[in-house]
C-alpha positions as CSV (number, residue, x, y, z in Angstrom):
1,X,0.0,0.0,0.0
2,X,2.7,2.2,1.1
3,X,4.6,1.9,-2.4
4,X,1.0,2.8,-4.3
5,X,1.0,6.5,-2.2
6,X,4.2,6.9,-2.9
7,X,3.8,6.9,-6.7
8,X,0.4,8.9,-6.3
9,X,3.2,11.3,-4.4
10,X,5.8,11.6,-7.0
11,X,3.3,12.0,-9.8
12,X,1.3,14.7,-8.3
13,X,5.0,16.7,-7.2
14,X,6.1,15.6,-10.8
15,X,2.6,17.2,-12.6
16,X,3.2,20.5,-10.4
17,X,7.3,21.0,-11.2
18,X,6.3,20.2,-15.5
19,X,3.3,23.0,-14.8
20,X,5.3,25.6,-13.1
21,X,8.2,25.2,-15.2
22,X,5.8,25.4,-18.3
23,X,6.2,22.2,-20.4
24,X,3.5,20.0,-21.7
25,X,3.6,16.0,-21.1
26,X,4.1,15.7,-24.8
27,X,7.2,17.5,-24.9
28,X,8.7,15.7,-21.4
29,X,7.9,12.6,-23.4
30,X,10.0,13.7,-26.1
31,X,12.4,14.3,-24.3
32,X,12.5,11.5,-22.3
33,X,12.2,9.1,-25.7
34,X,9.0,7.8,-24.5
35,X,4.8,7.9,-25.5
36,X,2.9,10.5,-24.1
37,X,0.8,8.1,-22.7
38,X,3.7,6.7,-20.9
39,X,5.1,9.7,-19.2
40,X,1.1,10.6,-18.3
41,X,1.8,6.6,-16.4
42,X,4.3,8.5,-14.5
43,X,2.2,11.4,-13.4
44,X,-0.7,9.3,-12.2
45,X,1.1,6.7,-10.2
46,X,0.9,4.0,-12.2
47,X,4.4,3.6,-12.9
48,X,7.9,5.5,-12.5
49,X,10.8,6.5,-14.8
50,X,13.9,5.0,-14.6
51,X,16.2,6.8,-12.3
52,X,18.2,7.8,-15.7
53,X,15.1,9.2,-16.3
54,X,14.5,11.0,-13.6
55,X,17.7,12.7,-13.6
56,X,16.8,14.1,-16.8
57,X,13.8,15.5,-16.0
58,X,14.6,17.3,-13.3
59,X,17.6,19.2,-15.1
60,X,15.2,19.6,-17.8
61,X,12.5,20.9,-15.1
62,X,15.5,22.9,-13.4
63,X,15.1,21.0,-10.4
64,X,17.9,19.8,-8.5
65,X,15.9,17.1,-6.9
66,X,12.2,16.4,-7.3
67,X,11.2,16.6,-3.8
């Protein structure tokens, strides 16, 4: 249960940094070299990026961690 919350968690923080910093999912996705509907996964909980991934998209979203 916990590990189901925690995704909900990173998805919602993820959703507000790509808002605030302005970029769509589809763009991210680009980036990122995946589907749209993969990196919308991310932002609902179902799944996570690989921590490759997330690297990138925080330096892309000028976040030195996603926290």
């Amino acid at each position: 249960m916990e590990e189901i919350e925690s995704k909900a968690i990173f998805g919602r923080r993820l959703k507000r940094f790509r808002e605030e910093s302005g970029y769509t999912q589809s763009i991210l996705a680009n980036i990122l070299g995946v589907e749209r509907s993969t990196y919308t996964y991310y932002e609902t909980g179902k799944t996570t990026p690989a921590i490759f991934d997330l690297m990138r998209l925080c330096r892309q979203i000028g976040r030195a961690s996603c926290r």
